[in-house]
Structures are given as C-alpha cells and as structure tokens.
DOLUM-652424 format. One line per 4 residues: their letters; for each residue x, y, z of N, C-alpha, C, O. Coordinates in nm, 2 decimals, decimal comma. Layout:
% DOLUM-652424
A	X:Y:Z:X:Y:Z:X:Y:Z:X:Y:Z  ...
END
This chain:
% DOLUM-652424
XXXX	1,60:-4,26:-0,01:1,70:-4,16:-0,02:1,66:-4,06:-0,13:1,67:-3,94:-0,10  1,61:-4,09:-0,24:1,56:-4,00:-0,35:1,41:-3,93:-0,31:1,38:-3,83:-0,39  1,33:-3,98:-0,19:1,25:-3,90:-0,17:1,28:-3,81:-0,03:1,18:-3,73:-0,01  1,41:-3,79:0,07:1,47:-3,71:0,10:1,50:-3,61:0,03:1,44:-3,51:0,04
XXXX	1,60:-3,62:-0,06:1,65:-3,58:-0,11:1,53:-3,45:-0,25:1,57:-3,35:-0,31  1,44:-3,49:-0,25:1,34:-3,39:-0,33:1,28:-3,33:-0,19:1,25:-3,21:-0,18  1,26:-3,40:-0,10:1,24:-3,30:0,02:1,33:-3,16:0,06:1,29:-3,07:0,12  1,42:-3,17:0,02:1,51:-3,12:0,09:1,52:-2,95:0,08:1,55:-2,87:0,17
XXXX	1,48:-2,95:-0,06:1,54:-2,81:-0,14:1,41:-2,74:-0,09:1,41:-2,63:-0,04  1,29:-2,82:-0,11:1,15:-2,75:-0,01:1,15:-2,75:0,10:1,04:-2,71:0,14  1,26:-2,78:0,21:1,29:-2,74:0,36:1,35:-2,60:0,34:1,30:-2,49:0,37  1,48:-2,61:0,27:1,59:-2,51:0,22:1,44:-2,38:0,20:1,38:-2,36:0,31
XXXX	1,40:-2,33:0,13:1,30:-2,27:0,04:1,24:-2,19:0,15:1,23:-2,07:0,17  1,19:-2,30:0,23:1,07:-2,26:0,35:1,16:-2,21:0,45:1,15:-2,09:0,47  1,23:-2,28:0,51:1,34:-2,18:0,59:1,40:-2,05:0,54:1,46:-1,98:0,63  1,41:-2,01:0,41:1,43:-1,92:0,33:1,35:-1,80:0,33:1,38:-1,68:0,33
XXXX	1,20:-1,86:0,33:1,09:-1,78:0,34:1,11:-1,73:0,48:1,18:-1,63:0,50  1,03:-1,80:0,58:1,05:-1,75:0,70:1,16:-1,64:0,69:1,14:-1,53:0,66  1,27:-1,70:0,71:1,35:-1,56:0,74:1,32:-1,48:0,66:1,27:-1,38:0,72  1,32:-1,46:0,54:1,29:-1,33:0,44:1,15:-1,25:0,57:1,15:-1,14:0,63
XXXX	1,03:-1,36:0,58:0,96:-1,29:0,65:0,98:-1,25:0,79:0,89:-1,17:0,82  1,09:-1,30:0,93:1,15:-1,20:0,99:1,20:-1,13:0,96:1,19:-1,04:1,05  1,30:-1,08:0,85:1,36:-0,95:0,84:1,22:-0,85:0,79:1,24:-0,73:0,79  1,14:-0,88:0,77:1,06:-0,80:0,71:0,97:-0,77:0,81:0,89:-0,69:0,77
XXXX	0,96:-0,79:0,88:0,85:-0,80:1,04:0,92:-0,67:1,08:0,89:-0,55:1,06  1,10:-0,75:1,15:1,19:-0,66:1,18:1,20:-0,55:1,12:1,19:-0,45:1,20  1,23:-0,52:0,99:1,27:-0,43:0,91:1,09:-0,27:0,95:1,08:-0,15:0,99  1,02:-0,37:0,91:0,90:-0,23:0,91:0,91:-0,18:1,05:0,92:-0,06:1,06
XXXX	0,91:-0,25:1,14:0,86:-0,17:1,29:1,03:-0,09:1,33:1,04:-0,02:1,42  1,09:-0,11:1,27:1,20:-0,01:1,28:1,20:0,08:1,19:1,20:0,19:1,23  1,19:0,05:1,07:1,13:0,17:1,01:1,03:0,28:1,07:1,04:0,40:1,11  0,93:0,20:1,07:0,85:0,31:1,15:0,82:0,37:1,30:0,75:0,45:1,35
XXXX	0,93:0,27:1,36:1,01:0,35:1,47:1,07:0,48:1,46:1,04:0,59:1,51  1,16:0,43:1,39:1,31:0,48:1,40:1,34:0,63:1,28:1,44:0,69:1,28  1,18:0,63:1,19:1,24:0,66:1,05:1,33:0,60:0,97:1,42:0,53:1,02  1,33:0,64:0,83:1,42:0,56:0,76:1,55:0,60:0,78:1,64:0,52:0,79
XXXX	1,57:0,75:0,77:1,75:0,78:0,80:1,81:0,71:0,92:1,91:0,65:0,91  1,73:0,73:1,04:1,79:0,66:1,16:1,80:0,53:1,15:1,88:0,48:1,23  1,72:0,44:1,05:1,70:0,32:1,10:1,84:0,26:0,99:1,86:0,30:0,88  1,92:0,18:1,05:2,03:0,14:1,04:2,05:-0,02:0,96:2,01:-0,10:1,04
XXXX	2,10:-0,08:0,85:2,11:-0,22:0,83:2,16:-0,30:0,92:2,12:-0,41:0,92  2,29:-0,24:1,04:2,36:-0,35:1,15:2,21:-0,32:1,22:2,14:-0,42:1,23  2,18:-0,19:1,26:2,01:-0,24:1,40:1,95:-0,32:1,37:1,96:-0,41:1,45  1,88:-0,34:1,25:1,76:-0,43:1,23:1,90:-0,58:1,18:1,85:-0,70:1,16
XXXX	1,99:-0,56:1,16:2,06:-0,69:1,14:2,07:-0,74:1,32:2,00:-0,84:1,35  2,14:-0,68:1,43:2,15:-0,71:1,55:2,03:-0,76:1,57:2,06:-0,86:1,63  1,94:-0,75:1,57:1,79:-0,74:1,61:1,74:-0,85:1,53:1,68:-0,89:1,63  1,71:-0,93:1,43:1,75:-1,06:1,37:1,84:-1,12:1,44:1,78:-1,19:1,51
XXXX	1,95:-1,12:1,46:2,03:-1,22:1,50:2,09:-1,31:1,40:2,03:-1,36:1,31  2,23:-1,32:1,42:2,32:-1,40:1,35:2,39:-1,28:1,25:2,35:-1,16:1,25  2,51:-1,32:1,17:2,55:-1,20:1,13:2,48:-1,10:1,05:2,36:-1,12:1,04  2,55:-0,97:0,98:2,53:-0,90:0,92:2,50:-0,93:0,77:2,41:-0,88:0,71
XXXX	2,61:-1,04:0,71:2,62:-1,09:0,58:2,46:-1,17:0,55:2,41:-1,17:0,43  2,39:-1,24:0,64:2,28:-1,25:0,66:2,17:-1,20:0,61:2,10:-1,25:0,53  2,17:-1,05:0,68:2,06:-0,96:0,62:2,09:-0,89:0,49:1,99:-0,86:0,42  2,24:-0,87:0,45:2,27:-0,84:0,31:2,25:-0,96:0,20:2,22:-0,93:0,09
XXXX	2,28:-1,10:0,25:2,26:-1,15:0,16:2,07:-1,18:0,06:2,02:-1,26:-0,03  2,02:-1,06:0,16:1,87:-1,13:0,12:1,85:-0,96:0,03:1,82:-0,95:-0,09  1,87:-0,85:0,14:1,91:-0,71:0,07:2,00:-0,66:0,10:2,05:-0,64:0,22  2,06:-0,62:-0,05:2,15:-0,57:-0,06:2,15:-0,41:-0,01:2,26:-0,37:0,02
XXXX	2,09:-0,36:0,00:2,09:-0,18:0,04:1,95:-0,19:0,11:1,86:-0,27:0,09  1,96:-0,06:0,22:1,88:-0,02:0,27:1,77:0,01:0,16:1,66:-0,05:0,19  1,76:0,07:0,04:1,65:0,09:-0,04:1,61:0,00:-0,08:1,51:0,04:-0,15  1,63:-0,14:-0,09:1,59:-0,24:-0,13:1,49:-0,32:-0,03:1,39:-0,38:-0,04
XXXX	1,57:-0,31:0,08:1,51:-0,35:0,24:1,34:-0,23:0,28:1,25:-0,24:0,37  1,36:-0,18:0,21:1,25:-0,05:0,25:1,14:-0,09:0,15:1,03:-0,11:0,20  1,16:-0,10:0,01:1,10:-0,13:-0,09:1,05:-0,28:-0,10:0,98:-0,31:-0,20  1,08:-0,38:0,00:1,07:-0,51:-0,02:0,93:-0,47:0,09:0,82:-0,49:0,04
XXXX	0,96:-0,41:0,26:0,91:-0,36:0,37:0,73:-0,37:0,28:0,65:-0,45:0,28  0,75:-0,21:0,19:0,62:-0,20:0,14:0,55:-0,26:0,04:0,43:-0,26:0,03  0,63:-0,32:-0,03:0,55:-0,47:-0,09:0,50:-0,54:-0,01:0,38:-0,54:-0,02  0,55:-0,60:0,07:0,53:-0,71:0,19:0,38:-0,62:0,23:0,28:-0,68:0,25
XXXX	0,38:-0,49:0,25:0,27:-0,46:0,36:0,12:-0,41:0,23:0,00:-0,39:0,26  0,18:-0,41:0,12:0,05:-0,36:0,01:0,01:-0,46:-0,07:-0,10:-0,46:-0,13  0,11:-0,58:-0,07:0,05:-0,68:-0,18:-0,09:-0,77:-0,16:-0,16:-0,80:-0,26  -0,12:-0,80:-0,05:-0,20:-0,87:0,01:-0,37:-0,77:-0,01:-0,47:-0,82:-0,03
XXXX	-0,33:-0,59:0,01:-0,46:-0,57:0,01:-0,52:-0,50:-0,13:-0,63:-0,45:-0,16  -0,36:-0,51:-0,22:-0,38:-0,47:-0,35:-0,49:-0,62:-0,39:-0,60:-0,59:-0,45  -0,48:-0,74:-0,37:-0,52:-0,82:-0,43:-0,69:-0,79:-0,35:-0,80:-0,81:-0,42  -0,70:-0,75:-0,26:-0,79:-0,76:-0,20:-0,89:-0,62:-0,28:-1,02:-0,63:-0,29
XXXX	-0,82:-0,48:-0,33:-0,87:-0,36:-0,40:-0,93:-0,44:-0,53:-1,05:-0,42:-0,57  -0,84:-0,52:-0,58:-0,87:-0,63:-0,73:-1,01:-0,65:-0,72:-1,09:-0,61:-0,80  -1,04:-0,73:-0,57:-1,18:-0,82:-0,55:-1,29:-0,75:-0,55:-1,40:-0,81:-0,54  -1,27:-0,57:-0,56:-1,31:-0,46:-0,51:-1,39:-0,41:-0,61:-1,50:-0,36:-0,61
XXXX	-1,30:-0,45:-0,70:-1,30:-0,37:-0,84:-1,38:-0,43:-0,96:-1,40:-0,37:-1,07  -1,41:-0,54:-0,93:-1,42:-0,70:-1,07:-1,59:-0,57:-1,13:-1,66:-0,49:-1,08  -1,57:-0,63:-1,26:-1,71:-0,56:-1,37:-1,82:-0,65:-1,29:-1,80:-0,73:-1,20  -1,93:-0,60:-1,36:-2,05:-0,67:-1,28:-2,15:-0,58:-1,18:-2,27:-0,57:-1,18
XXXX	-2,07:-0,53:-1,11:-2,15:-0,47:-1,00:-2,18:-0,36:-1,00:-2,11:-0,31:-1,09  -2,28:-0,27:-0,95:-2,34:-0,16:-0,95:-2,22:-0,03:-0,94:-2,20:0,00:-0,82  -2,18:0,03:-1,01:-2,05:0,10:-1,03:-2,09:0,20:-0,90:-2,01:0,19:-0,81  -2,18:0,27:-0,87:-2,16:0,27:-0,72:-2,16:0,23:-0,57:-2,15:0,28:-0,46
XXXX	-2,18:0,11:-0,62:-2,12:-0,02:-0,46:-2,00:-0,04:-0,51:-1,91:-0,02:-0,42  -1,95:-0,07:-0,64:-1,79:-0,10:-0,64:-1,71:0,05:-0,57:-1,60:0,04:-0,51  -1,78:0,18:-0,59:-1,66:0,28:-0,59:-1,64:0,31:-0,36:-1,56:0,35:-0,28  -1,83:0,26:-0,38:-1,82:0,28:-0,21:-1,73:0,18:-0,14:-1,65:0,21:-0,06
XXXX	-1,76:0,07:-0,17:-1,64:-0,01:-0,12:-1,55:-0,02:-0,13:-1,48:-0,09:-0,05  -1,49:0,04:-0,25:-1,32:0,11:-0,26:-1,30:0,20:-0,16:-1,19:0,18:-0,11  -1,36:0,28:-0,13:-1,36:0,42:-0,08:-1,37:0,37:0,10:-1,31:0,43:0,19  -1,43:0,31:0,12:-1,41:0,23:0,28:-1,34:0,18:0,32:-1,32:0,17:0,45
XXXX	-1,26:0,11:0,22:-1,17:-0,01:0,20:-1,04:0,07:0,21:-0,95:0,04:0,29  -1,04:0,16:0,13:-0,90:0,23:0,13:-0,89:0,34:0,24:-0,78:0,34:0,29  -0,96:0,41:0,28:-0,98:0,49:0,36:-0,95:0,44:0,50:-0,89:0,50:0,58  -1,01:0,31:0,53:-0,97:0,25:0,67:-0,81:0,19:0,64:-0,73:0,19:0,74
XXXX	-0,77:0,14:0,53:-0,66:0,15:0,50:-0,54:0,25:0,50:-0,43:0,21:0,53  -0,55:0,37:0,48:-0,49:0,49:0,46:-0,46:0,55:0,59:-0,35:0,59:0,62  -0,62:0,58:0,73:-0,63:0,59:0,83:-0,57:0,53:0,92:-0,55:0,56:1,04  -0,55:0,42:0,85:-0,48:0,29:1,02:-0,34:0,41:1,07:-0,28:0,50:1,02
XXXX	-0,33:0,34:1,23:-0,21:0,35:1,27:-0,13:0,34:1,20:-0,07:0,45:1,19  -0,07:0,21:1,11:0,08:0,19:1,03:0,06:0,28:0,92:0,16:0,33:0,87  -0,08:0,30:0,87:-0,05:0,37:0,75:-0,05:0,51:0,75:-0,03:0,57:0,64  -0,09:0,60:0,90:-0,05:0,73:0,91:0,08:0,75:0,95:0,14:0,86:0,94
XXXX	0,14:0,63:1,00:0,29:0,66:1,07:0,36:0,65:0,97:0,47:0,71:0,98  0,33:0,58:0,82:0,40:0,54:0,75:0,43:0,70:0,63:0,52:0,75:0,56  0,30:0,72:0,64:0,33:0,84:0,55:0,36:0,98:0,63:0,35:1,09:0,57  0,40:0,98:0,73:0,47:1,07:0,82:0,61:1,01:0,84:0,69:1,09:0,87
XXXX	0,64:0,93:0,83:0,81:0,89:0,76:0,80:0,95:0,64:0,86:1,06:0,64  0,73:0,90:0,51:0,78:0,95:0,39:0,79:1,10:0,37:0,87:1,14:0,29  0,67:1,19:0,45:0,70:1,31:0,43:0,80:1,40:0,48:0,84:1,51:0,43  0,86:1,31:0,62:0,95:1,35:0,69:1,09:1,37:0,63:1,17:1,46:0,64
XXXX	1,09:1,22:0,55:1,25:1,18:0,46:1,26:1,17:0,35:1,33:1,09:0,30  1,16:1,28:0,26:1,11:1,27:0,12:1,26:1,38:0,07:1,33:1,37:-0,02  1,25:1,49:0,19:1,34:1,62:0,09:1,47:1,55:0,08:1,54:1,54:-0,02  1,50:1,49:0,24:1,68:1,45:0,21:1,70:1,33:0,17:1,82:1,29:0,18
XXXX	1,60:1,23:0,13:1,58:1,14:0,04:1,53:1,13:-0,03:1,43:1,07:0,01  1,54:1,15:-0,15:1,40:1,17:-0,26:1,37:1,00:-0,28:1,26:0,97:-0,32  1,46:0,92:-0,26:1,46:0,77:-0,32:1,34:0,71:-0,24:1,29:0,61:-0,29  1,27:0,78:-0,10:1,19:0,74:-0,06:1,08:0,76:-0,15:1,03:0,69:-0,24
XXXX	1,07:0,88:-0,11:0,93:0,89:-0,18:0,90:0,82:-0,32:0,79:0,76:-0,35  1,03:0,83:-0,42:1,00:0,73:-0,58:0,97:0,57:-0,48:0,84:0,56:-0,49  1,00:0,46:-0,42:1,01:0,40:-0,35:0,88:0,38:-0,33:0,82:0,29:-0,40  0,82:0,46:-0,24:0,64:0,47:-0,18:0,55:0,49:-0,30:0,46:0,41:-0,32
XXXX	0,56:0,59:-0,39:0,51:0,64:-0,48:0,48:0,48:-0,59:0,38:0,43:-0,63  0,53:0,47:-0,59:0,57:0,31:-0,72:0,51:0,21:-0,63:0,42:0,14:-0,68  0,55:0,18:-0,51:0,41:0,01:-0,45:0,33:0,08:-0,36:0,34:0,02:-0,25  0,25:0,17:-0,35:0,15:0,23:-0,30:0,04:0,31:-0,36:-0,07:0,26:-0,37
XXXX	0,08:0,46:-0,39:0,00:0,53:-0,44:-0,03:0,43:-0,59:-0,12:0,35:-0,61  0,07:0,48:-0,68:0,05:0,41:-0,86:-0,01:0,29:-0,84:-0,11:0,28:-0,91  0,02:0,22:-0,79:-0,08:0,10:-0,83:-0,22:0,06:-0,77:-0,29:-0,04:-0,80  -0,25:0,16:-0,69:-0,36:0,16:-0,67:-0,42:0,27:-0,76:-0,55:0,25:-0,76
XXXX	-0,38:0,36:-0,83:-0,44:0,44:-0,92:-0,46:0,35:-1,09:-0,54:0,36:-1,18  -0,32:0,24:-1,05:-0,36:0,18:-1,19:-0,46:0,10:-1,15:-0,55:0,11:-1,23  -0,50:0,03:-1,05:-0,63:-0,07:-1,05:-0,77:-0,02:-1,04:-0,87:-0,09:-1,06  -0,77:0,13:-1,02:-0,88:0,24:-1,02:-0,91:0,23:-1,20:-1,01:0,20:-1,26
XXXX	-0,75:0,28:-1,25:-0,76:0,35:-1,43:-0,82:0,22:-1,48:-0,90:0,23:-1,57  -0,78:0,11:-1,42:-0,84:-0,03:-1,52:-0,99:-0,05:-1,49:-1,06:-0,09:-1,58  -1,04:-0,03:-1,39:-1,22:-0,01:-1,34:-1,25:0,08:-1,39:-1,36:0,06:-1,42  -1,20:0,20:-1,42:-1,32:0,30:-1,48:-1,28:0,33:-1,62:-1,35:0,39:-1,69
XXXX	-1,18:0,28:-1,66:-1,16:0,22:-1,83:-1,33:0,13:-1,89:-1,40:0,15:-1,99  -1,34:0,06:-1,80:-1,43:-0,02:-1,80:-1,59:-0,03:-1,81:-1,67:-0,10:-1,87  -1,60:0,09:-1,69:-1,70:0,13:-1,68:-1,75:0,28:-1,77:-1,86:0,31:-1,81  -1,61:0,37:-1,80:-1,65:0,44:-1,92:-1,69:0,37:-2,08:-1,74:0,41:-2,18
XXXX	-1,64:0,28:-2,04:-1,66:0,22:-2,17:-1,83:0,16:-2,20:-1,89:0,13:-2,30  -1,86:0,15:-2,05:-2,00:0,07:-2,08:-2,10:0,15:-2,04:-2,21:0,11:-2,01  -2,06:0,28:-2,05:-2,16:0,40:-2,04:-2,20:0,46:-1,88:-2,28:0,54:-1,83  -2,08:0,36:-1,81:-2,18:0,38:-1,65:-2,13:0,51:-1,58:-2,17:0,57:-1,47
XXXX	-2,00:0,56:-1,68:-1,92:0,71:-1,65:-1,93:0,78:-1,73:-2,01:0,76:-1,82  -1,86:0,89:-1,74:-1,84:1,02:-1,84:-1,73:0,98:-1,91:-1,65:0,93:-1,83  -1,71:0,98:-1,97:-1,57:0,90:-2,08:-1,48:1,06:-2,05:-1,50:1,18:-2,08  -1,38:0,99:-1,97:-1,26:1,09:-1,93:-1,16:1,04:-1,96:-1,16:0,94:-2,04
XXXX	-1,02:1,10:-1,90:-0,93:0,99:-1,90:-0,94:0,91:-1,78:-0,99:0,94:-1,68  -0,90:0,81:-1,80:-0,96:0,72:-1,68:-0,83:0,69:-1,55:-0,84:0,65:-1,43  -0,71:0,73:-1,63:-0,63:0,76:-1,50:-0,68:0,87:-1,41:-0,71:0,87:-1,29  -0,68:1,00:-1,52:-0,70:1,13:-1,43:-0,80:1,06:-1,31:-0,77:1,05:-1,20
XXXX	-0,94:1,01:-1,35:-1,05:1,00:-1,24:-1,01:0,92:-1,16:-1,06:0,93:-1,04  -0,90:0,78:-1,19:-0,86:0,72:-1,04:-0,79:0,83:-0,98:-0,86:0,87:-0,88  -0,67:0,90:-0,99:-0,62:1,05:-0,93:-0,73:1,12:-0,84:-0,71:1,16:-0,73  -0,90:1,14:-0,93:-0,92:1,21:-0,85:-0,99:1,17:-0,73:-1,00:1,23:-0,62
XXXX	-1,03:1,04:-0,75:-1,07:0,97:-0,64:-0,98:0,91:-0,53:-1,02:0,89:-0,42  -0,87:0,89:-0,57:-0,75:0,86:-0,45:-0,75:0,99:-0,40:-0,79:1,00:-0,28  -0,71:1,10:-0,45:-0,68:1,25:-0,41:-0,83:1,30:-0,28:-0,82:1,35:-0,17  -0,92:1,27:-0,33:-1,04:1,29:-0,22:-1,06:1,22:-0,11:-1,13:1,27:-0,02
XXXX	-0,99:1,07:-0,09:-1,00:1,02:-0,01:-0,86:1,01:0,08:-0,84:0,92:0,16  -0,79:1,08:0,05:-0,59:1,10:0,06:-0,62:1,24:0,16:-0,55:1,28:0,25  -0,76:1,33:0,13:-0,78:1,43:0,18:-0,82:1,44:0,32:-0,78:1,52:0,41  -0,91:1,33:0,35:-0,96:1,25:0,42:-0,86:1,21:0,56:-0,90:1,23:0,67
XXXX	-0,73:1,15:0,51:-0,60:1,09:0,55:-0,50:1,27:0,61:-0,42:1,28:0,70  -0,54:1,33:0,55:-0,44:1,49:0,55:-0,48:1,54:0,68:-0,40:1,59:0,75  -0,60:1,53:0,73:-0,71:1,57:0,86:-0,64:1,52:0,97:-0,61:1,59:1,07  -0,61:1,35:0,97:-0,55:1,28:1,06:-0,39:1,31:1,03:-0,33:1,31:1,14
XXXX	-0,32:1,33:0,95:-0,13:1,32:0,93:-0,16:1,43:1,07:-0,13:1,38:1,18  -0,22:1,55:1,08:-0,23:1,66:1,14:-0,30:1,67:1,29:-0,32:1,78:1,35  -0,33:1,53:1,34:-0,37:1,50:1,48:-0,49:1,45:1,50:-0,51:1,35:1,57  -0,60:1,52:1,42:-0,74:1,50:1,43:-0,74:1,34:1,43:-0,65:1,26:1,41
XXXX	-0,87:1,31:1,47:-0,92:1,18:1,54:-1,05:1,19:1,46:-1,11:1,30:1,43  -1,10:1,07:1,45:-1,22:1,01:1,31:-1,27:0,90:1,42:-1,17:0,85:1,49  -1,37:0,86:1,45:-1,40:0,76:1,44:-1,46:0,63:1,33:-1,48:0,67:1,21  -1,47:0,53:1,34:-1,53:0,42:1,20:-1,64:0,49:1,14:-1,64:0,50:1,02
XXXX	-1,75:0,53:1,20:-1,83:0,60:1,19:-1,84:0,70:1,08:-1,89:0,70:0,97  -1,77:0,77:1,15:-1,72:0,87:1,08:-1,65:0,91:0,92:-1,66:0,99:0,82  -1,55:0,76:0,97:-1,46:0,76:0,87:-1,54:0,67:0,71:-1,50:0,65:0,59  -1,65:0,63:0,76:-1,74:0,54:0,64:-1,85:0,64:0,64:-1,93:0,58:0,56
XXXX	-1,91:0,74:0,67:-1,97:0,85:0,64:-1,87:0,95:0,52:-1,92:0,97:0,41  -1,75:0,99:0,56:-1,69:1,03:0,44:-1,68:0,93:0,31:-1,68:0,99:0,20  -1,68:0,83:0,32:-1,65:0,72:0,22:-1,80:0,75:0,17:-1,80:0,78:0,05  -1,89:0,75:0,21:-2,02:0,79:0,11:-2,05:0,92:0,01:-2,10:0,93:-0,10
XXXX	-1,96:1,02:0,11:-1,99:1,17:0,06:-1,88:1,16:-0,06:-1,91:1,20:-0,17  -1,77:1,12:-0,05:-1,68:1,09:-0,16:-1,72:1,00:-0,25:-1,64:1,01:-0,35  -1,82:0,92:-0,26:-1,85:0,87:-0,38:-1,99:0,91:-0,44:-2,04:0,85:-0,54  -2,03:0,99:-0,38:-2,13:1,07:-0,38:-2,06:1,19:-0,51:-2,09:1,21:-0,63
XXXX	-1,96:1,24:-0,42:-1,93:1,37:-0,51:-1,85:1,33:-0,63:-1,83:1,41:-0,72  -1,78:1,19:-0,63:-1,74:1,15:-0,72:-1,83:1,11:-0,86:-1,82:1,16:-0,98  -1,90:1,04:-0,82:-2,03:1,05:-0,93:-2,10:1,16:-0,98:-2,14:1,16:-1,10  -2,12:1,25:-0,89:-2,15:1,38:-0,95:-2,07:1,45:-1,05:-2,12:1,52:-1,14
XXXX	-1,92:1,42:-1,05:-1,82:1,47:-1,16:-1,85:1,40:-1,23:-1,89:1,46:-1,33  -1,86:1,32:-1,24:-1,82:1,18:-1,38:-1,95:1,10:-1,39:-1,94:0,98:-1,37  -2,08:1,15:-1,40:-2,19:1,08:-1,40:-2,22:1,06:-1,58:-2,22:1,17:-1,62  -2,25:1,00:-1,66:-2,23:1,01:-1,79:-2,33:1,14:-1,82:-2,38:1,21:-1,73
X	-2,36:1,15:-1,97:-2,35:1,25:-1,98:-2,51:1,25:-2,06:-2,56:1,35:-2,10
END
C-alpha cells in the first residue's frame, strides 16, 4: 500500500507533464497558423479536448500560453548554443559553429514563420514582441556576452563591451534571416557559406589589438 501510494503523485506529475506538453504542441502550430491575434484560448482549448478550465488551469492568459509556446521551442537549443560556446576551443571554431548553428536555426521554416507573426503583431501588440525579445533574441545575446567576456579577457579579442559584440554578431547573422522574412530561398550550402563570411568579418572587427 505505501509503495502505491509514493507511486502515485509520480503518475499525477507525468500525466501533468504530457498534457502541459499537448497544449504546447497544440498551442504553437496555432499560433503559427493562425497568428497570435486570431489564435484564440477556446480554439486551441477545443482542439485539446475536454473543457476550457483545463487549458486555463495550466495558463492563465494568452500571454502566458505564448511565452510558455517559446520556451518550450528555445530551451532545448539554448542548452545546445551553451555546448557551443564552452572556453577551450579555438575562438574561431567556437564563433563558426555558433554562426551555423544559429543561422540554420533562425532560417528554418518555424523560425521564419515565427518571426513573421512577431513582426506582423508587434505594433498592435507590443506584449509580443517584449515576450519574443526576453526567450529568444536576449538570451542568446547573453550566452554570446558570457563567451566573449571570456575570450576578451584571455586576449583572443579586442576588449570591447562584450554585449555590444554578441549584438553585433546576432545582428549579422539576423541579416542573413531578413533575405529570407522577404521570400528569397538559401540553400545549406549556401546558408554555411554565409556562416563563414560572418565570422570572417566578425573577427576582423574584434581581432585583438
């Protein structure tokens, strides 16, 4: 009875999970369906199944439901930018493999559709864009500012501010992403040829001195 019973709250938990992670399946591909204004808490609640109180009881507001959406879809390759970033390595293999890494990231399908929602529902929502801005762009600029803290420090850069230089290296490779918001087509090829010339030109600003 007592080893049911410690089972139990870890059945509770796990079935807890799951659903958190169907509403979150649910929740993005409607989002990026639908946009965010159209996309509705009863739609993506009907569409789950079972009532409404359901989907509120996990989020409470659409902006929470949105902001949970892009955690769910950045946390996994923030840890992966981390593995990206570790001291040790040749500061230009760490910045090229940032730069491929994020760029096929930024390029994907979900992640061009995603930032053509936010640009679409930034003016009559501003809550999006703080929303996107805070678990997307910034924290990958903070895991940039903490690598090149590091490496200005051990002479392998120009001692700058070391945010500004993650900025400018997101900003060049975001440039990259601006080509495609607007139709253009890249192949892999292609798109890891830019990733060279960008860290190419990146090092040329910030080469020590």
């Amino acid at each position: 009875m007592e080893k049911n019973l410690e089972k139990a709250p870890g059945r509770r938990e796990a079935r807890k999970q799951e659903r958190r992670e169907a509403i979150l399946a649910i929740a993005q591909r409607v989002f990026l369906d639908q946009g965010y204004s159209a996309a509705s808490m009863s739609a993506i609640s009907a569409e789950l199944g079972g009532s409404k109180g359901t989907l509120w009881s996990y989020f409470p507001s659409k902006e929470e439901l949105f902001a949970a959406v892009l955690d769910d879809a950045t946390i996994e390759y923030r840890r992966r930018l981390a593995d990206l970033l570790q001291p040790g390595e040749d500061v230009r293999t760490a910045i090229l493999k940032f730069c491929t890494s994020f760029l096929a990231k930024i390029t994907s399908a979900d992640g061009i559709r995603l930032h053509r929602l936010v640009a679409a529902e930034v003016a009559r929502f501003p809550e999006v864009g703080e929303i996107f801005f805070r678990r997307a762009p910034l924290p990958t600029q903070q895991l940039l500012c903490g690598f090149f803290e590091r490496e200005m420090a051990a002479g392998n850069l120009r001692r700058d501010d070391p945010l500004f230089a993650a900025r400018v290296l997101a900003s060049l490779c975001t440039g990259v992403q601006q080509r495609m918001l607007w139709g253009l087509t890249m192949t892999d090829a292609e798109r890891d040829h830019e990733a060279e010339l960008i860290t190419d030109v990146f090092l040329r600003a910030f080469a020590p001195e």
